[in-house]
Backbone as XML, in Angstrom:
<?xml version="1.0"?>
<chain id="A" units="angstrom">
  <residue number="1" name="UNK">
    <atom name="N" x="29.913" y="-4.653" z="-0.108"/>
    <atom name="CA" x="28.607" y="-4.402" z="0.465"/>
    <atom name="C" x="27.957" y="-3.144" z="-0.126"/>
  </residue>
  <residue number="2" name="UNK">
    <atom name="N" x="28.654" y="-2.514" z="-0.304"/>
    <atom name="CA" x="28.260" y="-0.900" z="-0.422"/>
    <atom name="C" x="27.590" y="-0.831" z="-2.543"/>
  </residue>
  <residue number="3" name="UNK">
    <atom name="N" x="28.473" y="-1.896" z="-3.086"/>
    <atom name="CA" x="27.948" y="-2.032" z="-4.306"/>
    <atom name="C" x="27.059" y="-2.655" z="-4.796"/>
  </residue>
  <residue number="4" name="UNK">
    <atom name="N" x="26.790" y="-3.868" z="-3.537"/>
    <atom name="CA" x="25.355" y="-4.442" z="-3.703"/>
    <atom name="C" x="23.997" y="-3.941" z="-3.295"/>
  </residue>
  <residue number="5" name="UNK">
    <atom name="N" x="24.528" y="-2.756" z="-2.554"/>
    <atom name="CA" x="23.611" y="-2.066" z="-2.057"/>
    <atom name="C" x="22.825" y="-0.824" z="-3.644"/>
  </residue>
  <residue number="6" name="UNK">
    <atom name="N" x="24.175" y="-0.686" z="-3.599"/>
    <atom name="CA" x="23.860" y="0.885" z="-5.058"/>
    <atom name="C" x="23.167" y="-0.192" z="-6.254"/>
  </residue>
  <residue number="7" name="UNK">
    <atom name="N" x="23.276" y="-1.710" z="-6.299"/>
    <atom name="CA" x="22.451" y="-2.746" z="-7.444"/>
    <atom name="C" x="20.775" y="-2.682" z="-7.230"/>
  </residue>
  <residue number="8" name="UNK">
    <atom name="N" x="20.867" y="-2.799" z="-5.469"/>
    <atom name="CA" x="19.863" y="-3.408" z="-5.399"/>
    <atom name="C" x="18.385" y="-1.723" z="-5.373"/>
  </residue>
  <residue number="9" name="UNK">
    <atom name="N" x="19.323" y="-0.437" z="-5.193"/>
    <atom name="CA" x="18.668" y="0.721" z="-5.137"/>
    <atom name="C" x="18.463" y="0.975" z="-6.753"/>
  </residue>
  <residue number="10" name="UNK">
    <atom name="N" x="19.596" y="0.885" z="-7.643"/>
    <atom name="CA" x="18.994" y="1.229" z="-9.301"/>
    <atom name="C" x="18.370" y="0.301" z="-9.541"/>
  </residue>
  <residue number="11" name="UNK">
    <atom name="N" x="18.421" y="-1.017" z="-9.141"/>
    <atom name="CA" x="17.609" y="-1.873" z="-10.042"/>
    <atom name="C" x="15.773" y="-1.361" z="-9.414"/>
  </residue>
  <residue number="12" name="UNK">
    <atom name="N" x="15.857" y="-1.505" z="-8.198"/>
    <atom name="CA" x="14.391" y="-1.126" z="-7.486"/>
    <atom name="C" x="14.151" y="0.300" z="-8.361"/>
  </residue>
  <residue number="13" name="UNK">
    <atom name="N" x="14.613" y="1.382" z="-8.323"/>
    <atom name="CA" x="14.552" y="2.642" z="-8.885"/>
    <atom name="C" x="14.101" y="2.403" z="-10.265"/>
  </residue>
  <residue number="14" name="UNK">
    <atom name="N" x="14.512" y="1.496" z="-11.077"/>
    <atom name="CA" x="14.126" y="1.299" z="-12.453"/>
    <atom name="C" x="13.128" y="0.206" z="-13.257"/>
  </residue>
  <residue number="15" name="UNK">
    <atom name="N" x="12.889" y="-0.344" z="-12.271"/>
    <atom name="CA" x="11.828" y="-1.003" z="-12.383"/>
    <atom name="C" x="10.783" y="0.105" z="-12.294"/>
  </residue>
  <residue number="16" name="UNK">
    <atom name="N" x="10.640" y="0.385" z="-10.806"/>
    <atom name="CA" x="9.540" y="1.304" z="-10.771"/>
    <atom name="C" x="9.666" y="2.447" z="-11.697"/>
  </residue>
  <residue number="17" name="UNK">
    <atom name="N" x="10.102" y="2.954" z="-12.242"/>
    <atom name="CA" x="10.295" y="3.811" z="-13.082"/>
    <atom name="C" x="9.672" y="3.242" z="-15.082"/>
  </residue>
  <residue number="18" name="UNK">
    <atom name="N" x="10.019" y="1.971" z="-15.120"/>
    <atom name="CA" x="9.602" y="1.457" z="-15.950"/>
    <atom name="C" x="7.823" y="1.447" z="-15.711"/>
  </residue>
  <residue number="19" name="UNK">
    <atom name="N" x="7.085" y="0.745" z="-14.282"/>
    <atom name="CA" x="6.431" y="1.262" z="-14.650"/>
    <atom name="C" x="5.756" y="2.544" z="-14.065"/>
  </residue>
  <residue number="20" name="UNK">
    <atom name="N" x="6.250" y="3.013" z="-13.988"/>
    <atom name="CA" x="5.410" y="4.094" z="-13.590"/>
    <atom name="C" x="5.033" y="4.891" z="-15.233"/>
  </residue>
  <residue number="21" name="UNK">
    <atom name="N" x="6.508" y="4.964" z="-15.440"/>
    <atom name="CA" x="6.441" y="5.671" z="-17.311"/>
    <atom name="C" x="5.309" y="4.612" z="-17.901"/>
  </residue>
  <residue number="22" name="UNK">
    <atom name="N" x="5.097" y="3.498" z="-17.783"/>
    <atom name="CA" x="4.108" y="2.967" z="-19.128"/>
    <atom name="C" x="2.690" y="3.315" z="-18.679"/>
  </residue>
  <residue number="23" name="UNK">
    <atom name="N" x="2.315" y="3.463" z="-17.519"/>
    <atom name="CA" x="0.942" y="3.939" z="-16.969"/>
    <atom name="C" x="1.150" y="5.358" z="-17.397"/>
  </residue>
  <residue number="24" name="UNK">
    <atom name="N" x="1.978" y="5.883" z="-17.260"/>
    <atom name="CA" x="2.170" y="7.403" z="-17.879"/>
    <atom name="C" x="1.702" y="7.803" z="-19.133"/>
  </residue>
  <residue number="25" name="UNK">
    <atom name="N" x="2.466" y="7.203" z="-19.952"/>
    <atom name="CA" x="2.581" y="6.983" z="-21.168"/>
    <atom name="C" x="0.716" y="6.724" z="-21.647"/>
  </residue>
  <residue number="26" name="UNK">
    <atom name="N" x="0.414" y="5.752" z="-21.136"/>
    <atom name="CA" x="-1.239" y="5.384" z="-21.487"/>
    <atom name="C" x="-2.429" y="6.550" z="-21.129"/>
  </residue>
  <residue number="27" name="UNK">
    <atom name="N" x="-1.753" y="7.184" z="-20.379"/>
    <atom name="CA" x="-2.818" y="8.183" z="-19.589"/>
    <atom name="C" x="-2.535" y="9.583" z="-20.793"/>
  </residue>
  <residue number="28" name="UNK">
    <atom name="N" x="-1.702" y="9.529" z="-21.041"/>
    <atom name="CA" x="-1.501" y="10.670" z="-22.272"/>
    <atom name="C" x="-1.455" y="10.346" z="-23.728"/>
  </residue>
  <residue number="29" name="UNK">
    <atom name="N" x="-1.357" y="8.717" z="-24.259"/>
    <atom name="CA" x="-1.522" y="8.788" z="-25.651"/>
    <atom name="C" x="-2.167" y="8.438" z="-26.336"/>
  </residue>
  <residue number="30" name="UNK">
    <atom name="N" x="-2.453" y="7.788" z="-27.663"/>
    <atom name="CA" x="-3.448" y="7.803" z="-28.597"/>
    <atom name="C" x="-3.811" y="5.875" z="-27.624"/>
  </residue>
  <residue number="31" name="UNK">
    <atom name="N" x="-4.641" y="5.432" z="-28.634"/>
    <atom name="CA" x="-5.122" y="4.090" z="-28.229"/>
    <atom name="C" x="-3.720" y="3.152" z="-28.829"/>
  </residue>
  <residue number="32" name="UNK">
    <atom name="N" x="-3.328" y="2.811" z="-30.025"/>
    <atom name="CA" x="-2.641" y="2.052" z="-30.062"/>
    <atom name="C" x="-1.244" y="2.060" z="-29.428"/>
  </residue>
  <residue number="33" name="UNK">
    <atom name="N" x="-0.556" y="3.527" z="-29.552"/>
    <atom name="CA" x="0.698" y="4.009" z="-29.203"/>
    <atom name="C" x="0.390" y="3.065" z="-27.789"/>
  </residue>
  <residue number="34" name="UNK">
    <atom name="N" x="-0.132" y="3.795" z="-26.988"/>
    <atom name="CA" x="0.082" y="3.773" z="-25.272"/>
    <atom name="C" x="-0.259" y="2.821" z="-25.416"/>
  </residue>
  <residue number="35" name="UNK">
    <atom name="N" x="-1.098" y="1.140" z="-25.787"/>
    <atom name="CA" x="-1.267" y="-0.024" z="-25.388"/>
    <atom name="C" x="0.189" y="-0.317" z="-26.146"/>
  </residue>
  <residue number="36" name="UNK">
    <atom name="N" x="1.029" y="-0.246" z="-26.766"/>
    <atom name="CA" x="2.244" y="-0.721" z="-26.946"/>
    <atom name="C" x="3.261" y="-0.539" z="-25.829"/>
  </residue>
  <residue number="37" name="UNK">
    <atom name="N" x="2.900" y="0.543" z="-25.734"/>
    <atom name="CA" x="4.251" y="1.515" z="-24.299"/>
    <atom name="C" x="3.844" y="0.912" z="-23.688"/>
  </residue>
  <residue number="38" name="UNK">
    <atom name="N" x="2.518" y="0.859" z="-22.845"/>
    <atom name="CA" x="1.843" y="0.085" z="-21.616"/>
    <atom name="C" x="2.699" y="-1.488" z="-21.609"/>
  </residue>
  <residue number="39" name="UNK">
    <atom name="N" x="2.216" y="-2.501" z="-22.717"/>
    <atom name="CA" x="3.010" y="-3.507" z="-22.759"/>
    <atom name="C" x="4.639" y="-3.539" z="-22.262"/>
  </residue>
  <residue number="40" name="UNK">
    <atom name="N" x="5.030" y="-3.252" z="-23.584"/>
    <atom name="CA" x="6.660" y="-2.733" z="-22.366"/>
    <atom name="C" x="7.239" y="-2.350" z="-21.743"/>
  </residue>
  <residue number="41" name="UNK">
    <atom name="N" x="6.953" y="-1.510" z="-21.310"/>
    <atom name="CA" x="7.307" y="-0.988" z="-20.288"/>
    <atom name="C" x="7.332" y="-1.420" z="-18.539"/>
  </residue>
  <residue number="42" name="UNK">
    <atom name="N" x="5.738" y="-2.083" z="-18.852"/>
    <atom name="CA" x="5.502" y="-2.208" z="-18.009"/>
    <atom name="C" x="5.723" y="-3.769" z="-17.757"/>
  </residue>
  <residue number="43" name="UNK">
    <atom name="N" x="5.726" y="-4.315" z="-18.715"/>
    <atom name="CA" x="6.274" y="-5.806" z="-18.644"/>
    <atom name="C" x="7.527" y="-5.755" z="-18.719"/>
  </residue>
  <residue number="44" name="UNK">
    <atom name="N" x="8.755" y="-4.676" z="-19.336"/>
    <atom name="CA" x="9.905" y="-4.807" z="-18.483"/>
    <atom name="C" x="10.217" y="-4.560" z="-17.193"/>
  </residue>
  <residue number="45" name="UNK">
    <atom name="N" x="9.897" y="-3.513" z="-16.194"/>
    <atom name="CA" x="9.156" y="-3.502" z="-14.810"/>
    <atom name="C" x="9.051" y="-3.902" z="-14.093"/>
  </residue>
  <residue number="46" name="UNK">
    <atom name="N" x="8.065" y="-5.354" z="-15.062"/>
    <atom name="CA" x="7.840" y="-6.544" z="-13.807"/>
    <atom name="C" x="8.947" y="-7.768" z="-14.068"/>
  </residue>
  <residue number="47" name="UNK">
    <atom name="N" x="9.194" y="-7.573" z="-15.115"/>
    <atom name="CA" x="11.004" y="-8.443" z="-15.158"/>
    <atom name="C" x="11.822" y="-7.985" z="-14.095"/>
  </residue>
  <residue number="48" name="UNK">
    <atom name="N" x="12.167" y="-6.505" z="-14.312"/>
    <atom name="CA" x="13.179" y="-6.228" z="-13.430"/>
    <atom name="C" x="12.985" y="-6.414" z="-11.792"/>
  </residue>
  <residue number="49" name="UNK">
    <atom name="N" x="11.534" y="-5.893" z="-11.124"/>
    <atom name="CA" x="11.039" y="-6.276" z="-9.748"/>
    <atom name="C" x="11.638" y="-7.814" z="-9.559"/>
  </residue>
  <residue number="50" name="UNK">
    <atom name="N" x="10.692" y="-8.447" z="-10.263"/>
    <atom name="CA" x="10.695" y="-10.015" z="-10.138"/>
    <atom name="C" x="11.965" y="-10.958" z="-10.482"/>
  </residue>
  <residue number="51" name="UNK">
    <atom name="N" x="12.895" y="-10.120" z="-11.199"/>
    <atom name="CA" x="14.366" y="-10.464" z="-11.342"/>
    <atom name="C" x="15.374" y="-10.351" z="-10.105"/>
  </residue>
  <residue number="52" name="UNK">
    <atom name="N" x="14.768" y="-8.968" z="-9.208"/>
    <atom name="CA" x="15.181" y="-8.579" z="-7.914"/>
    <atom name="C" x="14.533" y="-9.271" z="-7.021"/>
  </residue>
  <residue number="53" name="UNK">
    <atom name="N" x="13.567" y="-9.683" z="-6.641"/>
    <atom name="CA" x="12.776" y="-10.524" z="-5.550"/>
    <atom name="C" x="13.385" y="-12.163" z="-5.957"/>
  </residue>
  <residue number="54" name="UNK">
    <atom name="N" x="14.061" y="-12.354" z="-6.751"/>
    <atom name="CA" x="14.452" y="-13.416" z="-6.622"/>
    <atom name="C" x="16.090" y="-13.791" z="-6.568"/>
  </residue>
  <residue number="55" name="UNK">
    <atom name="N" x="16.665" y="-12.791" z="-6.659"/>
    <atom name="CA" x="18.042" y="-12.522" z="-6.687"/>
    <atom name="C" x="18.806" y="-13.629" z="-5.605"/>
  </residue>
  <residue number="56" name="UNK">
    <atom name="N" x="17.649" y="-13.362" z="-4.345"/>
    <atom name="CA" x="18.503" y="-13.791" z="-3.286"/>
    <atom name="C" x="17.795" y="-15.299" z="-3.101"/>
  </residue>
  <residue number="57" name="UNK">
    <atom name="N" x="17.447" y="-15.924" z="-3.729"/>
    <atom name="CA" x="16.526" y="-17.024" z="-3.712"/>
    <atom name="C" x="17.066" y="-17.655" z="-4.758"/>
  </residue>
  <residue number="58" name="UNK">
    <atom name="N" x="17.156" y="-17.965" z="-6.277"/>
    <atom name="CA" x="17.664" y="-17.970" z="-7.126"/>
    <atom name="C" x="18.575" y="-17.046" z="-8.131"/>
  </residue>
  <residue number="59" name="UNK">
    <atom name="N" x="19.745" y="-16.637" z="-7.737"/>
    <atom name="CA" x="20.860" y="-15.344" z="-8.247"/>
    <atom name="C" x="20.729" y="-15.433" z="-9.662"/>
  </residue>
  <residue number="60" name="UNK">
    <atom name="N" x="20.959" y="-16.209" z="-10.645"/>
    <atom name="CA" x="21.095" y="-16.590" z="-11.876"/>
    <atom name="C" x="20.440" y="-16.287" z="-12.396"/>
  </residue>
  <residue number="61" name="UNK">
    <atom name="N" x="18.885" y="-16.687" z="-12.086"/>
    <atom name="CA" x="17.510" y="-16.577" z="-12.738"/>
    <atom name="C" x="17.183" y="-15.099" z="-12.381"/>
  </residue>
  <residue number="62" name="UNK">
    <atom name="N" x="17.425" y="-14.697" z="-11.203"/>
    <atom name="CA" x="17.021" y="-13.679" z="-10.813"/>
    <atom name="C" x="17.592" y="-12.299" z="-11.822"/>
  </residue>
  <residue number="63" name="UNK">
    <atom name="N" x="18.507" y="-12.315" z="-11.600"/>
    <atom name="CA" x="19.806" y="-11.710" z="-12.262"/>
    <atom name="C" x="19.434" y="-11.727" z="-13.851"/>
  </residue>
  <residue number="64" name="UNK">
    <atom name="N" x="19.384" y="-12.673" z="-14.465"/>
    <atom name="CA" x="18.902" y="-12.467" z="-15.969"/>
    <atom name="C" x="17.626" y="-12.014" z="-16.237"/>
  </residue>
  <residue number="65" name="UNK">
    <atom name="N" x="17.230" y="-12.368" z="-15.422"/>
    <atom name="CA" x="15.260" y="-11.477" z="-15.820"/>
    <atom name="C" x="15.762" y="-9.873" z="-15.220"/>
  </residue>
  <residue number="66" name="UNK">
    <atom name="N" x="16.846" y="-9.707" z="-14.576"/>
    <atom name="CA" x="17.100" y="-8.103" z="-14.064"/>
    <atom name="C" x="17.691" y="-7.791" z="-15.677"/>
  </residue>
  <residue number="67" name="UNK">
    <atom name="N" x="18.705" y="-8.414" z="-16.255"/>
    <atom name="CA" x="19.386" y="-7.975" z="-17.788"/>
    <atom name="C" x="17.834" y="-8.035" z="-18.905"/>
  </residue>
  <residue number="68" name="UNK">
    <atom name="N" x="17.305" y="-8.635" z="-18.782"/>
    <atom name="CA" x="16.552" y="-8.737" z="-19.657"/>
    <atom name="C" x="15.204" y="-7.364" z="-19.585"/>
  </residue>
  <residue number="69" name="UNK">
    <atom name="N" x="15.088" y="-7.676" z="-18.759"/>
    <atom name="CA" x="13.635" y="-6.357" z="-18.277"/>
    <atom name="C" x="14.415" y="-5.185" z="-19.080"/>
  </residue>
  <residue number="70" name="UNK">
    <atom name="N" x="15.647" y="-4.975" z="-17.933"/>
    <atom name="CA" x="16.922" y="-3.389" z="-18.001"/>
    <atom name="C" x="16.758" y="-3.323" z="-19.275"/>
  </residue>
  <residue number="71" name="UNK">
    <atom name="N" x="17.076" y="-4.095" z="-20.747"/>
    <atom name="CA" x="17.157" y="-3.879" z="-21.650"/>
    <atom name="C" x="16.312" y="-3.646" z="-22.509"/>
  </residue>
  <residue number="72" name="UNK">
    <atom name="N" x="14.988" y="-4.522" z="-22.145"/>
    <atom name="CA" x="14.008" y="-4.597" z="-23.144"/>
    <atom name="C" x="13.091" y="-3.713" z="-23.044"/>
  </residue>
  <residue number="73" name="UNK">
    <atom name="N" x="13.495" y="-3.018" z="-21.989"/>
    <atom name="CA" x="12.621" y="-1.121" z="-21.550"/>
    <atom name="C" x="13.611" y="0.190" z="-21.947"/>
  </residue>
  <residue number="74" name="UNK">
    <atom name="N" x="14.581" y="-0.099" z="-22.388"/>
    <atom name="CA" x="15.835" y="1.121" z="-23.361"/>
    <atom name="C" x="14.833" y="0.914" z="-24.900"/>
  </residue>
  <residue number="75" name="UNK">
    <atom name="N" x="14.266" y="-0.004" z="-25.226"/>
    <atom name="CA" x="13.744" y="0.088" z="-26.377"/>
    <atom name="C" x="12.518" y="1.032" z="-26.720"/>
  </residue>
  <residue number="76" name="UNK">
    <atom name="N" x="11.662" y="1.107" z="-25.406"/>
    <atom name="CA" x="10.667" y="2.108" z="-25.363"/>
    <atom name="C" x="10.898" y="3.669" z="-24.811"/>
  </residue>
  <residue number="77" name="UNK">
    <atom name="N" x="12.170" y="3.626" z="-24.200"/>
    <atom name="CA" x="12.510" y="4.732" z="-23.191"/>
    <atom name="C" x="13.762" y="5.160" z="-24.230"/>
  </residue>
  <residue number="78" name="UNK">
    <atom name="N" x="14.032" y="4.575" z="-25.044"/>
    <atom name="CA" x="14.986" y="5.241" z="-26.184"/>
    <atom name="C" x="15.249" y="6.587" z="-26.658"/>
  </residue>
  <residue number="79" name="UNK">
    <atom name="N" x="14.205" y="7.542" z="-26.421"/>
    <atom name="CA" x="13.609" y="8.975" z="-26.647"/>
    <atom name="C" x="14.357" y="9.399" z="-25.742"/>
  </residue>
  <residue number="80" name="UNK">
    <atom name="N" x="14.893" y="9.183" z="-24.408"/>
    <atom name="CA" x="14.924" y="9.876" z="-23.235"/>
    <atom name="C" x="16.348" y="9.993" z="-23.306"/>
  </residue>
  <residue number="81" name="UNK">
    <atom name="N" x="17.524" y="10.125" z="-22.243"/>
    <atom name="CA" x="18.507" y="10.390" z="-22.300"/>
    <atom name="C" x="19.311" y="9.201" z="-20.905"/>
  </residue>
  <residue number="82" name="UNK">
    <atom name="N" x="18.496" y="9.838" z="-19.987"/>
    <atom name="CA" x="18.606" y="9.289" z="-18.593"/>
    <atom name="C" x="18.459" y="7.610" z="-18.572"/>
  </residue>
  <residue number="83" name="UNK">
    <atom name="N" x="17.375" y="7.828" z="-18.623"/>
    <atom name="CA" x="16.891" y="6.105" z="-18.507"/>
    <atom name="C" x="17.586" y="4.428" z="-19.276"/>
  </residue>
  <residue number="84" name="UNK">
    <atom name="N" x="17.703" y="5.699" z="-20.507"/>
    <atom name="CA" x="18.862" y="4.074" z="-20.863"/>
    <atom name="C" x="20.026" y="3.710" z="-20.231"/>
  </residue>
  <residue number="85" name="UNK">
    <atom name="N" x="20.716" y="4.979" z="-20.117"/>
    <atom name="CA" x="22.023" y="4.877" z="-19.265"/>
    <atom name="C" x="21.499" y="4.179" z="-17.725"/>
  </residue>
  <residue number="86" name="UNK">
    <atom name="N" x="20.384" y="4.819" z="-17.219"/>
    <atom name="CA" x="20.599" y="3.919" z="-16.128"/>
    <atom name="C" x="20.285" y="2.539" z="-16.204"/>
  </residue>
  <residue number="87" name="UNK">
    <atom name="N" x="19.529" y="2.273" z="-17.423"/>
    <atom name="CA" x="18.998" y="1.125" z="-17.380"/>
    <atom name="C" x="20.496" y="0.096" z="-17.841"/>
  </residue>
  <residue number="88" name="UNK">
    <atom name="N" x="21.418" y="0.711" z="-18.666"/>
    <atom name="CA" x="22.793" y="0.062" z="-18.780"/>
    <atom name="C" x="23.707" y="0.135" z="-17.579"/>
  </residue>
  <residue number="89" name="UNK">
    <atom name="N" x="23.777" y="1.037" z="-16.715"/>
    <atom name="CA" x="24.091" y="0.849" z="-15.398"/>
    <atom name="C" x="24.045" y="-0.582" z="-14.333"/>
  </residue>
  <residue number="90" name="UNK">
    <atom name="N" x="22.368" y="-0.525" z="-14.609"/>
    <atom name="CA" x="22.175" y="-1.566" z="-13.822"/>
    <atom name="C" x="22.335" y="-2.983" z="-14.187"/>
  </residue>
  <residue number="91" name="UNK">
    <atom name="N" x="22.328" y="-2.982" z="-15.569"/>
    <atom name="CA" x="22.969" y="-4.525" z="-16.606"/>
    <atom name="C" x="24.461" y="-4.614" z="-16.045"/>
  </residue>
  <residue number="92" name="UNK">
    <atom name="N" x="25.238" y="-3.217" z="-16.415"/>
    <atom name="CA" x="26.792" y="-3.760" z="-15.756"/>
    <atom name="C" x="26.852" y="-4.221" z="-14.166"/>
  </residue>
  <residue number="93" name="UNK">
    <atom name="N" x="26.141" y="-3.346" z="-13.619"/>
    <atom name="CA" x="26.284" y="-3.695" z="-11.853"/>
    <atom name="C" x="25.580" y="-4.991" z="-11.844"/>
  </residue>
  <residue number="94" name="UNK">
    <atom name="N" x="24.714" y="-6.067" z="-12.170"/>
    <atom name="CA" x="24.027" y="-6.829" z="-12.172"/>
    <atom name="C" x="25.151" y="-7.887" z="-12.729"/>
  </residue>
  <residue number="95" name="UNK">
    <atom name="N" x="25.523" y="-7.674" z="-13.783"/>
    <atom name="CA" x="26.773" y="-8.699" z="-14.454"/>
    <atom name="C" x="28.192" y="-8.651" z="-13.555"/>
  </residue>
  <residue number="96" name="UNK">
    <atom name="N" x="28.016" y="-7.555" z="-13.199"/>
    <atom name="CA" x="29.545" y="-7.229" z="-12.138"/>
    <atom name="C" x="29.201" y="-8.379" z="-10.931"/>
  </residue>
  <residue number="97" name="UNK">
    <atom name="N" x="28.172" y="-8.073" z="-10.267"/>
    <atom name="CA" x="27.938" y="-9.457" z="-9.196"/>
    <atom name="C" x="27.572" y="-10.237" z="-9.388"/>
  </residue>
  <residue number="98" name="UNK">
    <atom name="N" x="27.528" y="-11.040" z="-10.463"/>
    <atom name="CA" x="27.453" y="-12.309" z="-11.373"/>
    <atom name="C" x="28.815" y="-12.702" z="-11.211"/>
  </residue>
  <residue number="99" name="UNK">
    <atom name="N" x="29.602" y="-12.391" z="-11.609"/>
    <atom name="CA" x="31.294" y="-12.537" z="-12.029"/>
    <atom name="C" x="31.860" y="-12.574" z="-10.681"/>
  </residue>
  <residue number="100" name="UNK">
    <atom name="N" x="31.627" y="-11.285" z="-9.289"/>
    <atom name="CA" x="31.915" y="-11.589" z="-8.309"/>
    <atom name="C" x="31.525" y="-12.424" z="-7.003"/>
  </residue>
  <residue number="101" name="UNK">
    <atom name="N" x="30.293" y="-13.398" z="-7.700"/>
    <atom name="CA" x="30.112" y="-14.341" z="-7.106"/>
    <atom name="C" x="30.575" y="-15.609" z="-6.955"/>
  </residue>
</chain>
């Protein structure tokens, strides 16, 4: 219980974090840069939300749009230190209750 709980807090935590950084990102950079960041970021974001809102409705589907978002926002957040790791965090805890289902 206690580990589905710490899934379902990083994955929420990193979504929003995805986007919060790509609206970030747009509000401070040039025109093309930030409509790129904007794109991913924020469309990984809404993978990861919408990977979580469906978790408990469809696990599978849900669950892979959570691996997929997690990952495909380490590509823009690559600069940082924090964020990938958590964003690999939440791929293992996400695959961990895959396996223990």
């Amino acid at each position: 219980m206690a580990l589905e709980r710490l899934t379902r807090i990083a994955t929420l935590s990193l979504g929003a974090l995805y986007v919060a950084a790509g609206i970030g990102k747009v509000a401070e950079a040039s025109s093309s840069e930030g409509g790129l960041a904007l794109g991913t970021l924020v469309t990984a974001g809404a993978l990861v939300l919408i990977g979580l809102a469906l978790t408990t409705r469809q696990p599978h589907v849900g669950r892979g749009l959570v691996c997929v978002g997690s990952l495909m926002g380490i590509i823009a957040t690559a600069w940082t230190i924090v964020v990938p790791v958590l964003a690999l965090g939440v791929v293992f805890l996400t695959l961990r209750e895959t396996v223990s289902a």
